[in-house]
KOLSEMAR-431975 format. One line per 2 residues: number of its first residue (from 1); their letters; for each residue x, y, z of C-alpha. Coordinates in Angstrom, 1 decimal. Example, Ala and Ser with C-alpha at 12.3 -4.5 7.8 and 13.67 -1.06 7.14 Angstrom:
BEGIN
1 = AS = 12.3/-4.5/7.8  13.7/-1.1/7.1 $
END
This chain:
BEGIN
1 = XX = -9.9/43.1/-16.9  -9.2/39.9/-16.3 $
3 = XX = -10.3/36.3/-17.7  -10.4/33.1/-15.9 $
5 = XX = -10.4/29.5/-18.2  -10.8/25.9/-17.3 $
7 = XX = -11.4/22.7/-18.8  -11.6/19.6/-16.2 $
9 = XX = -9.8/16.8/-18.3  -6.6/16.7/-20.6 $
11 = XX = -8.2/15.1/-23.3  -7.1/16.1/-26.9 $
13 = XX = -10.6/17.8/-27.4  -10.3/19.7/-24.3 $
15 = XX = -7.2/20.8/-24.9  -8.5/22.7/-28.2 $
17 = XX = -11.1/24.2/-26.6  -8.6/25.2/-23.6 $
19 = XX = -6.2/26.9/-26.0  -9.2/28.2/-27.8 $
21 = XX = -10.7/30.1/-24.8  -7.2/31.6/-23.9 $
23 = XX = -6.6/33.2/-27.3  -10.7/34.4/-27.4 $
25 = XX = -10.3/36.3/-24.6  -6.6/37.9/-25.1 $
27 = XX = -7.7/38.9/-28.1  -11.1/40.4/-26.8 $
29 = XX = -9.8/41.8/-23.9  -6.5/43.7/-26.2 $
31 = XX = -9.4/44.7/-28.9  -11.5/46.5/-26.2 $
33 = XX = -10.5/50.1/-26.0  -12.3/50.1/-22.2 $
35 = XX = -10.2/47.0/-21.0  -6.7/46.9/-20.0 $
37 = XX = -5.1/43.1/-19.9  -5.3/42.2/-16.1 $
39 = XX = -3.9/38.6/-16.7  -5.4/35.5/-18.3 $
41 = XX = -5.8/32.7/-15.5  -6.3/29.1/-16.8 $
43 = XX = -6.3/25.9/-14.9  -6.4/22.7/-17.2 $
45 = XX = -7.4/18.4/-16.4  -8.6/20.2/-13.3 $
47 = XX = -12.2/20.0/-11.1  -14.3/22.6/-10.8 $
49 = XX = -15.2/21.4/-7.6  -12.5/22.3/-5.5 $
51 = XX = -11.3/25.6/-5.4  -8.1/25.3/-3.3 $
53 = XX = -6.7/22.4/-6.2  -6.5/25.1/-8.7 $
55 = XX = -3.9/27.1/-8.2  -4.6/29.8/-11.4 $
57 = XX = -8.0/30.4/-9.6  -6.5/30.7/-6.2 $
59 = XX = -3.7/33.1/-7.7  -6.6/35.0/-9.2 $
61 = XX = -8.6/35.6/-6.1  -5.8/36.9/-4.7 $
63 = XX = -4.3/39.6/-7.0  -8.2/40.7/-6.8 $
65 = XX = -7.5/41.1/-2.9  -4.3/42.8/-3.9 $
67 = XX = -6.0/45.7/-6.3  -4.7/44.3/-9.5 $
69 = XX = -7.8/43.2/-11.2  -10.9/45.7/-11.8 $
71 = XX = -13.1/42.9/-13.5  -13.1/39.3/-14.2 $
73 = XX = -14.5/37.5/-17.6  -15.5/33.6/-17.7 $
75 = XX = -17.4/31.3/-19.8  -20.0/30.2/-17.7 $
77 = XX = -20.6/29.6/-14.2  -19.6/26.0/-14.5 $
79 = XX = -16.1/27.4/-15.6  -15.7/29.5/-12.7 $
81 = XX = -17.3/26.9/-9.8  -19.0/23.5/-9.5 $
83 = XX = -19.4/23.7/-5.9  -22.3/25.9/-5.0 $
85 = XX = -20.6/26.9/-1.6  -17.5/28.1/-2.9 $
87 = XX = -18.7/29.9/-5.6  -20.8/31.9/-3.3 $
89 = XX = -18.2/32.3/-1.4  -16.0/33.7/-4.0 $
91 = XX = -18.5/36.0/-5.7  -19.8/37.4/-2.8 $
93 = XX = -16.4/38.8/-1.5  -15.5/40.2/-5.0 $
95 = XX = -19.0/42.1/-4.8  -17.3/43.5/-1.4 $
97 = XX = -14.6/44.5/-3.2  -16.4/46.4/-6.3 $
99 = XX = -15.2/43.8/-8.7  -17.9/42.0/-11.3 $
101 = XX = -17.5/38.7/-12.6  -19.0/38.7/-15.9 $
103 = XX = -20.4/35.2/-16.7  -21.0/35.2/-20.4 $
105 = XX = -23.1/32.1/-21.4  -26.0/32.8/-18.4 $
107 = XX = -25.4/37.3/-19.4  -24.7/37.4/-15.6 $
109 = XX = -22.7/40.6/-13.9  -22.6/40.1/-10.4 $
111 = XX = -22.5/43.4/-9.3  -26.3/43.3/-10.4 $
113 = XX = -29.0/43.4/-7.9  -30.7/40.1/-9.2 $
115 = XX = -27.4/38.6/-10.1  -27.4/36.4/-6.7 $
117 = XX = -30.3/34.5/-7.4  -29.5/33.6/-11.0 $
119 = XX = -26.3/32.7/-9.3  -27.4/30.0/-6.6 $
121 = XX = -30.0/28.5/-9.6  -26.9/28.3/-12.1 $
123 = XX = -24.1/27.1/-9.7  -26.6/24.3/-7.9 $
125 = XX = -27.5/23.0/-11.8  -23.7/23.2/-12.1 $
127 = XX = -23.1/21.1/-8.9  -26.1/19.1/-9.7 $
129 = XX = -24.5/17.9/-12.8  -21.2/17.7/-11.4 $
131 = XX = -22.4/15.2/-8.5  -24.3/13.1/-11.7 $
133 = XX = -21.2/12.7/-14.0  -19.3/11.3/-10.9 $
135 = XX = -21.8/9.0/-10.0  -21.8/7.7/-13.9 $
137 = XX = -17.9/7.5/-13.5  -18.4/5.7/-10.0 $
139 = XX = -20.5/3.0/-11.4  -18.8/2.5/-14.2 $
141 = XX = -15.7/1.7/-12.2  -17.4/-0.6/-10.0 $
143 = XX = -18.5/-2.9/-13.4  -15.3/-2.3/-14.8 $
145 = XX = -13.5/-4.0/-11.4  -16.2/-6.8/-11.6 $
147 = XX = -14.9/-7.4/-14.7  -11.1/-7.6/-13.4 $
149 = XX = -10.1/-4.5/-16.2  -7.3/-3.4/-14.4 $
151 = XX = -6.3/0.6/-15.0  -2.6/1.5/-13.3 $
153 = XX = -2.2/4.8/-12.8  0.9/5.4/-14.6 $
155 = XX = 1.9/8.7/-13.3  3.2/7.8/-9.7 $
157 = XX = 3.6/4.1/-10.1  7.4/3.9/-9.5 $
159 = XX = 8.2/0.5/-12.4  6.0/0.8/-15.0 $
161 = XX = 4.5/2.8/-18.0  2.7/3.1/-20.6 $
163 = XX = 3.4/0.7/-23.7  2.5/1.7/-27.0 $
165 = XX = -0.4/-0.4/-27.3  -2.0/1.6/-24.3 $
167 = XX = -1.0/-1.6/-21.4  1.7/-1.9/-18.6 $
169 = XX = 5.1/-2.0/-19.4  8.1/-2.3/-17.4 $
171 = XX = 11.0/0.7/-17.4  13.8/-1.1/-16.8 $
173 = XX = 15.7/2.2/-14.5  12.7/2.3/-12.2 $
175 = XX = 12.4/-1.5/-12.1  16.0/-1.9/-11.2 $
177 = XX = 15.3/0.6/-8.1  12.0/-1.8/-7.4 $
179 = XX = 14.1/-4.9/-7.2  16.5/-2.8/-5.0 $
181 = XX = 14.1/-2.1/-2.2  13.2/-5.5/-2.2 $
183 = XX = 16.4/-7.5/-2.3  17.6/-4.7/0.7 $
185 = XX = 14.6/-5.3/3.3  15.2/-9.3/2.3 $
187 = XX = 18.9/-8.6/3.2  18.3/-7.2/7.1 $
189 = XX = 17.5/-3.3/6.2  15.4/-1.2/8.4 $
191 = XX = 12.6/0.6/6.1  14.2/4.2/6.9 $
193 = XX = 17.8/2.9/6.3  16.3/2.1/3.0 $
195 = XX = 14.9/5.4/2.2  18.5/6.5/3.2 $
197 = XX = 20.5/5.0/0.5  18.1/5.4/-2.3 $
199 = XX = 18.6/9.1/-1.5  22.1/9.2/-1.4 $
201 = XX = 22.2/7.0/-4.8  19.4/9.7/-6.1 $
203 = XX = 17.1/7.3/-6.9  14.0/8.8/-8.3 $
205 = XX = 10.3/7.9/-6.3  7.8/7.4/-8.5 $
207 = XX = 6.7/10.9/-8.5  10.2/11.6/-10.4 $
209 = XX = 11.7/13.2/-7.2  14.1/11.7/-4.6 $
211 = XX = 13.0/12.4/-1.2  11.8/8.8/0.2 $
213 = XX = 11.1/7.9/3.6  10.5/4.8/5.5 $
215 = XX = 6.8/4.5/4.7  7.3/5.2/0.7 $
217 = XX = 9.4/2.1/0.8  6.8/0.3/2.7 $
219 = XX = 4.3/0.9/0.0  6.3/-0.4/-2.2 $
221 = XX = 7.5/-3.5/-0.7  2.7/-4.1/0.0 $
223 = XX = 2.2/-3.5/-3.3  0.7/-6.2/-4.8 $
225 = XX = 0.8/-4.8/-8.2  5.0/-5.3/-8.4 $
227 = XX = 4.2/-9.4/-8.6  2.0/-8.8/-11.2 $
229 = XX = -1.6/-8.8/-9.4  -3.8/-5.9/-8.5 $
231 = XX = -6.4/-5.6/-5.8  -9.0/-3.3/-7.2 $
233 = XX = -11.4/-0.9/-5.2  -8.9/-0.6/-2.2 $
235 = XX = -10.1/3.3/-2.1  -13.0/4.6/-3.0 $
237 = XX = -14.1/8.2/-3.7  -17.5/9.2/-1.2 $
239 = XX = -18.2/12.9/-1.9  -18.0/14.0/-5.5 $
241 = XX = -17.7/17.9/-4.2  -14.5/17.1/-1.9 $
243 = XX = -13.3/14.3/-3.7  -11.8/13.1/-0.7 $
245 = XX = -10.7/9.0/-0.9  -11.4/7.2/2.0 $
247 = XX = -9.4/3.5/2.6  -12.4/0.5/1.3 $
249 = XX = -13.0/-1.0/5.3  -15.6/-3.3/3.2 $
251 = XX = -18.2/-0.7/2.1  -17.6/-2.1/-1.1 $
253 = XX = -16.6/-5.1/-2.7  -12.8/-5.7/-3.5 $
255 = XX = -11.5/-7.9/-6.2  -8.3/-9.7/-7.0 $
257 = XX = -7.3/-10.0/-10.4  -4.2/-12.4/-10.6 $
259 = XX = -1.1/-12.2/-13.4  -2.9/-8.9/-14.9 $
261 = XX = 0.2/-7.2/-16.1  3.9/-7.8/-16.6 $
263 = XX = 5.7/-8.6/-12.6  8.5/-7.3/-11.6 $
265 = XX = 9.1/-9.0/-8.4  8.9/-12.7/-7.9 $
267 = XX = 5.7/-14.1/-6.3  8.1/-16.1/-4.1 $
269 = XX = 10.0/-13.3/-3.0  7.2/-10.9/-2.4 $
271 = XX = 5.7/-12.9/-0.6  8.9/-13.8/1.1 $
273 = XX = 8.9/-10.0/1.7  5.5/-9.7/3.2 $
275 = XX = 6.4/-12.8/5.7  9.1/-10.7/7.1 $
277 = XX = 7.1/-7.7/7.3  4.9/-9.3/9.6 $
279 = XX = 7.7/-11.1/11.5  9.2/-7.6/12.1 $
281 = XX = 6.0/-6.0/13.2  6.1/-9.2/15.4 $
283 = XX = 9.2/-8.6/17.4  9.2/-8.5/20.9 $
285 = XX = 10.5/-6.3/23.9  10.3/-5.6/27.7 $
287 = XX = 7.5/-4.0/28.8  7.8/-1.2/31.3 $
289 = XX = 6.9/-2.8/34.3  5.5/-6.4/35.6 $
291 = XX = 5.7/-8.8/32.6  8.4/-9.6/30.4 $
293 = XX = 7.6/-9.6/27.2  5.3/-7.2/24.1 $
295 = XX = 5.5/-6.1/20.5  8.5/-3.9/19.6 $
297 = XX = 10.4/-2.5/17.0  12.9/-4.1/14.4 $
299 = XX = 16.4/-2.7/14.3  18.4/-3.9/11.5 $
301 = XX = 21.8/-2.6/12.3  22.7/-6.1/14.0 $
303 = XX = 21.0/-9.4/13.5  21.6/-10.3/16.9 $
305 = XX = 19.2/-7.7/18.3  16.5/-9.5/16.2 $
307 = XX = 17.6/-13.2/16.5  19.2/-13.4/20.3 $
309 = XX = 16.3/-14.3/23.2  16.8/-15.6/26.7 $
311 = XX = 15.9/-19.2/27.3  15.2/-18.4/30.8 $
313 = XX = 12.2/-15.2/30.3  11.5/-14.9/26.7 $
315 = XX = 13.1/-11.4/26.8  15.5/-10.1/23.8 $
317 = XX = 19.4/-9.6/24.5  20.5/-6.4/24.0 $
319 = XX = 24.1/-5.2/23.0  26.3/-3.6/25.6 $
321 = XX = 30.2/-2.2/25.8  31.7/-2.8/28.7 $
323 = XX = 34.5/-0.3/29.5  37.3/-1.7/32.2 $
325 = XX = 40.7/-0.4/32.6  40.9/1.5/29.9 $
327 = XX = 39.8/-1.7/27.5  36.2/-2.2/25.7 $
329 = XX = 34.3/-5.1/25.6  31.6/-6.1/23.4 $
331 = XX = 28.6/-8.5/25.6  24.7/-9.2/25.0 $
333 = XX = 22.7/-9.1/27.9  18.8/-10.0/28.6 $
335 = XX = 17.0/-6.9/29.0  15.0/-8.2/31.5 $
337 = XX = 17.7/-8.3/33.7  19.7/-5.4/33.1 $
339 = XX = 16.4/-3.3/33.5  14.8/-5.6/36.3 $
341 = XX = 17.8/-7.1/38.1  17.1/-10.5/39.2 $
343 = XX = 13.3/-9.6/39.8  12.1/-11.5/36.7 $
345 = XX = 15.1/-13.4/35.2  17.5/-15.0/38.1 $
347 = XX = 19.6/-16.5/36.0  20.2/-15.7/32.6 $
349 = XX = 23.7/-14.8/31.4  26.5/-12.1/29.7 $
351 = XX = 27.9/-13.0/27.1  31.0/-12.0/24.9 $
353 = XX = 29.7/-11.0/21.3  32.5/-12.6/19.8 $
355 = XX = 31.7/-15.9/21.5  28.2/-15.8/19.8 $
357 = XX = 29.2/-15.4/16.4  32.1/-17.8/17.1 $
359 = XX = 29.2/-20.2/18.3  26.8/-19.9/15.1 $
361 = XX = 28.9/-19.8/12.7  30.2/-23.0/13.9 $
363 = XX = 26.6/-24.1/13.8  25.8/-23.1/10.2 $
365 = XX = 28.7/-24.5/9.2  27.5/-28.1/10.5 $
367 = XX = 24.4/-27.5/9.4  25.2/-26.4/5.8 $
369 = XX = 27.6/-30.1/5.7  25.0/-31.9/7.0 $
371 = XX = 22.8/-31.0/3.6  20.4/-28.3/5.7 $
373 = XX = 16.6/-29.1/5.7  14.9/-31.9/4.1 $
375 = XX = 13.6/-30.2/1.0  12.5/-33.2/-1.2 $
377 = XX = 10.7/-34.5/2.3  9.0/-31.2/2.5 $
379 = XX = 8.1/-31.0/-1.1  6.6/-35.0/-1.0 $
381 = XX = 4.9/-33.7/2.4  3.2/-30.6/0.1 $
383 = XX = 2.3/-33.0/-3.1  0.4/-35.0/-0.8 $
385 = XX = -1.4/-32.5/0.8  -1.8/-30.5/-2.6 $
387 = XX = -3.5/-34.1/-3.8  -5.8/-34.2/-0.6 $
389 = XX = -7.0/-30.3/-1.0  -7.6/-30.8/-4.5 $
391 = XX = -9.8/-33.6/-4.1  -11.7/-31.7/-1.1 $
393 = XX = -11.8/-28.4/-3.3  -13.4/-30.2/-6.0 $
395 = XX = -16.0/-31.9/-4.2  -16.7/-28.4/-2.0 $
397 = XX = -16.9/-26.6/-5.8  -19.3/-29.1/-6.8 $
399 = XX = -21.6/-29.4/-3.9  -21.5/-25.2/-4.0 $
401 = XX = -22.5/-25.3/-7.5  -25.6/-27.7/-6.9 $
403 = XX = -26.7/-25.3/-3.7  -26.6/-22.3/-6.1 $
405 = XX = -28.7/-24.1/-8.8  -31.0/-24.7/-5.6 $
407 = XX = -30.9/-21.2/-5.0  -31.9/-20.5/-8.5 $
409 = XX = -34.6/-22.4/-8.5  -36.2/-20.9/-5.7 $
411 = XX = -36.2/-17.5/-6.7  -38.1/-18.5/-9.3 $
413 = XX = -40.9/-19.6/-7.9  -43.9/-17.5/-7.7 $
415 = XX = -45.1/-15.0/-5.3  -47.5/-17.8/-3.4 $
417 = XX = -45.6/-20.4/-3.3  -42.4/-18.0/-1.5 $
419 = XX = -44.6/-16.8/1.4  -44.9/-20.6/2.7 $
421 = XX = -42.6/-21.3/5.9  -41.0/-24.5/4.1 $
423 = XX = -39.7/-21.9/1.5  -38.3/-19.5/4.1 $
425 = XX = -36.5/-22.7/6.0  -35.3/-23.9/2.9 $
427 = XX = -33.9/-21.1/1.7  -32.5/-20.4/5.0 $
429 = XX = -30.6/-23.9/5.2  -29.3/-23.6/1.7 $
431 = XX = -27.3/-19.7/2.6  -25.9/-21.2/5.9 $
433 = XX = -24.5/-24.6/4.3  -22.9/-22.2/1.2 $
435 = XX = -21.9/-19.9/4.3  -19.6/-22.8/5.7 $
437 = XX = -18.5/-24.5/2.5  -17.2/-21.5/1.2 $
439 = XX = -15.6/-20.7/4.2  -13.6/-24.1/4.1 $
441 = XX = -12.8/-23.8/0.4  -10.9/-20.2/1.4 $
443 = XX = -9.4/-22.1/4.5  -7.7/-24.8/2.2 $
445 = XX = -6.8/-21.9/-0.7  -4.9/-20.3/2.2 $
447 = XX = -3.3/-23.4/4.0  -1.9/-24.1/0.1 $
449 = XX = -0.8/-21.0/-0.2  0.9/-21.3/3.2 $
451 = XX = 2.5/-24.4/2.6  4.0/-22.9/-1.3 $
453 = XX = 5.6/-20.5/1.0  7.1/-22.0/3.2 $
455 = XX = 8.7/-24.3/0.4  9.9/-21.5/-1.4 $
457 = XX = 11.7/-20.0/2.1  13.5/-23.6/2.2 $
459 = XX = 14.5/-23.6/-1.2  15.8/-20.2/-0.8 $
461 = XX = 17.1/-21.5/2.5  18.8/-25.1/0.7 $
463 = XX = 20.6/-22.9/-2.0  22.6/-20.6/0.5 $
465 = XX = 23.7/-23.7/2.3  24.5/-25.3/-0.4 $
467 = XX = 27.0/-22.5/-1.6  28.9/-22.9/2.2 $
469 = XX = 28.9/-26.7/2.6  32.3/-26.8/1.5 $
471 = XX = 34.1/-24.2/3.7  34.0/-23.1/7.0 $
473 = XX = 31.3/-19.8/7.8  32.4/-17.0/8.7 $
475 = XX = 30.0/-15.1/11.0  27.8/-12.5/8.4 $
477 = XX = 24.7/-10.6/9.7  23.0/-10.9/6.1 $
479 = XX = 23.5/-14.5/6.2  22.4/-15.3/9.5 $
481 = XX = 19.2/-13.5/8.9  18.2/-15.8/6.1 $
483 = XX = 19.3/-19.1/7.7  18.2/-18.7/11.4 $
485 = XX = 15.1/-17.8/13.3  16.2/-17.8/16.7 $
487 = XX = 18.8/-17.7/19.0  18.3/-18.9/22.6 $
489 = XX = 20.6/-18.6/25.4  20.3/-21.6/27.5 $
491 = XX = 23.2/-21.0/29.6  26.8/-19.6/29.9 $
493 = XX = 28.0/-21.8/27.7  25.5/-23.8/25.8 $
495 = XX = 23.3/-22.0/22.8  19.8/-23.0/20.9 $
497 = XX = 20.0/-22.2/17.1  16.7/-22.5/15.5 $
499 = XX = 17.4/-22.5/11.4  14.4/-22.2/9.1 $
501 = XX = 12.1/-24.8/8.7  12.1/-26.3/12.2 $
503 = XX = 15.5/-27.6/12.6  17.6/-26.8/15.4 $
505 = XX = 21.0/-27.3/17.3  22.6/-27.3/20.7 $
507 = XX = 26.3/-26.0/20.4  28.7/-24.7/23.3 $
509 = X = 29.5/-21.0/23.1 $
END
């Protein structure tokens, strides 16, 4: 004989009545001179609904396929399955087999002519209740986001736990891993080379173990929970049998809560982060045949390969080694040409690597003694415009509120007085002017946000330069990436550097 136990939650209650149902039936199946101990199988803080997520249940079904369990003993039918289907499923191929499930609290024994139909009534109650209780939890999550209460699931978010007084806390060992992958894609590394060195420093994911790959990290470096925000209903749960989340495409409302919990990551630099993300996804390539140009993928090994375009086609360089009498030699060449010929670009040219670097590192260096971009400029340039928005925000804010007080006011009129066309058009005119106010007040929240960003990138930008205005630059992948956008080649001896901000410089290579 065997027993099977369950409760779905790990709450301190349950727990009681968990251990409580394990030591009822050990002792009532060692008390019962007809019963040898087949095994007690217990799943706990698991759901009843899904019979391949509990792995004591699945173990259980199958020692009963191997012949090592006569009979099975279970609370209830709930216990055993809340998904009508699988509990069918199950009880039907023990029956095959000769083995009874004795379900105590309905006095069912399936091996029973009548048992079946108690069965299917019990187990679709069951499921019934099941689907209700998740519903109940459903919409209490959905007021609980309107709210902005924001829960963090603790248990595989790599940064934080729990504090004592039940909020989000940083742990400083995971944080330190956090700031890591952040300050590492910021620096030039590729997502997987990334994933590389945290496993080869056996840095722990937030599941606890250390295999990470390229779109772990990527998770990470999206999440907006590490500046300290959250985004709430970004998954949603459809089926309450499966339980299956599905990504929120706009079925339902999202909200953001802002400055909800202790950050660990600089707004500035996450969202310096995310800029770069899209630049990368941005990159372009050859394409295979006609045109010159299309999306492509980000290699961090040299910055070159990112920065270094043709001026003639558009088209990326690419790094070559020449091998001639015996010597190597290091050039770039547009990939146009070297895949194309002259069929595309006529007249673009090799050049020596160490040339290049020769050529921007002279440019930084001029660049960095020159004082680099305007800041203070761009900062007067983003008070004024702050000063303009604000004004326009406020007298969008006010004119919205007056619509929806319009709004009000029509809803409460009575039944006659709403089915008169005048109603209808008024109505109408009020949602379509709300419609494209609204839409304007997000347009100048994002241009503001735009324009913060692209002030913190100088900054960022001013205070390297200002470290190498008094020595000549050496040639450094990391730094390039943070000063310069662009490299064009304009000829065989003449280069383009575009720096950050919208500054650029001829120089000879």
């Amino acid at each position: 004989m065997a027993a099977y136990c369950r409760v779905s939650t790990e709450k301190e209650e349950q727990e009681k009545s968990f251990e409580t149902q394990k030591e009822m039936y050990t002792e009532r199946i060692m008390l019962n001179p007809h019963w040898q101990m087949a095994g007690i199988y217990a799943d706990e803080g698991l759901t009843g609904t899904i019979a391949k997520k509990r792995p004591q249940f699945m173990k259980m079904i199958e020692d009963c396929r191997k012949g090592k369990i006569d009979a099975i003993i279970t609370k209830s039918v709930s216990r055993f399955s809340r998904n009508n289907l699988d509990c069918l499923m199950y009880v039907r191929e023990l029956k095959e087999r000769g083995i009874p499930i004795l379900f105590e609290k309905e006095g069912i024994n399936t091996l029973q002519v009548s048992s079946e139909l108690l069965i299917i009534l019990f187990s679709g109650l069951s499921q019934a209740e099941s689907e209700s209780i998740s519903e109940n939890v459903k919409i209490g999550k959905r007021r609980s986001a309107q709210k902005g209460n924001v829960a963090i699931c603790f248990k595989n978010m790599l940064g934080y736990r729990r504090g004592a007084d039940g909020e989000p806390e940083i742990d400083p060992d995971e944080a330190e891993t956090v700031r890591l992958i952040f300050d590492s894609f910021l620096e030039g590394m590729s997502l997987l080379n990334i994933a590389r060195m945290l496993m080869q420093q056996g840095r722990k994911t937030g599941r606890g173990n250390t295999e990470w790959s390229a779109g772990g990290v990527k998770r990470i470096l999206t999440n907006e929970k590490y500046k300290g925000d959250a985004l709430l209903q970004k998954t949603f749960t459809d089926d309450p049998i499966s339980k299956k989340k599905k990504k929120n495409n706009g079925e339902l409302t999202m909200y953001y809560v802002e400055n909800s919990h202790p950050a660990i990551i600089e707004r500035a630099v996450f969202d310096r982060a995310q800029e770069e993300l899209a630049r990368r996804n941005g990159k372009r390539k050859v394409k295979e045949v006609g045109t010159t140009t299309e999306q492509g993928k980000y290699s961090s090994k040299y910055a070159l390969t990112d920065l270094l375009y043709c001026g003639e086609c558009g088209t990326p360089y690419r790094r070559c080694t020449w091998i001639r009498k015996g010597g190597k030699k290091i050039v770039w060449r547009c990939i146009s040409r070297l895949d194309y010929g002259t069929k595309y670009c006529k007249h673009s040219p090799s050049l020596e690597e160490y040339r290049i670097h020769a050529a921007i590192a002279d440019a930084v260096t001029a660049y960095a003694r020159q004082g680099g971009a305007d800041v203070e400029r761009l900062k007067a340039h983003i008070r004024f415009y702050e000063l303009q928005s604000s004004e326009q925000s406020c007298l969008i804010q006010k004119r919205l509120t007056e619509l929806e007080a319009a709004f009000s006011d029509l809803l409460k009129l009575s039944g006659k007085n709403r089915q008169d066309e005048q109603y209808d058009e008024t109505l109408q005119k009020i949602l379509e002017e709300k419609a494209v106010l609204s839409g304007r007040l997000q347009k100048q929240q994002a241009g503001g946000a735009a324009q913060q960003s692209l002030l913190d990138r100088m900054e960022h930008t001013d205070a390297i330069l200002e470290g190498l205005k008094n020595r000549p630059v050496e040639y450094d992948d990391q730094v390039i990436r943070q000063l310069v956008e662009c490299v064009k080649v304009l000829s065989a001896d003449k280069l383009l550097i575009c720096f950050y901000g919208g500054d650029h410089m001829e120089v000879p290579v």
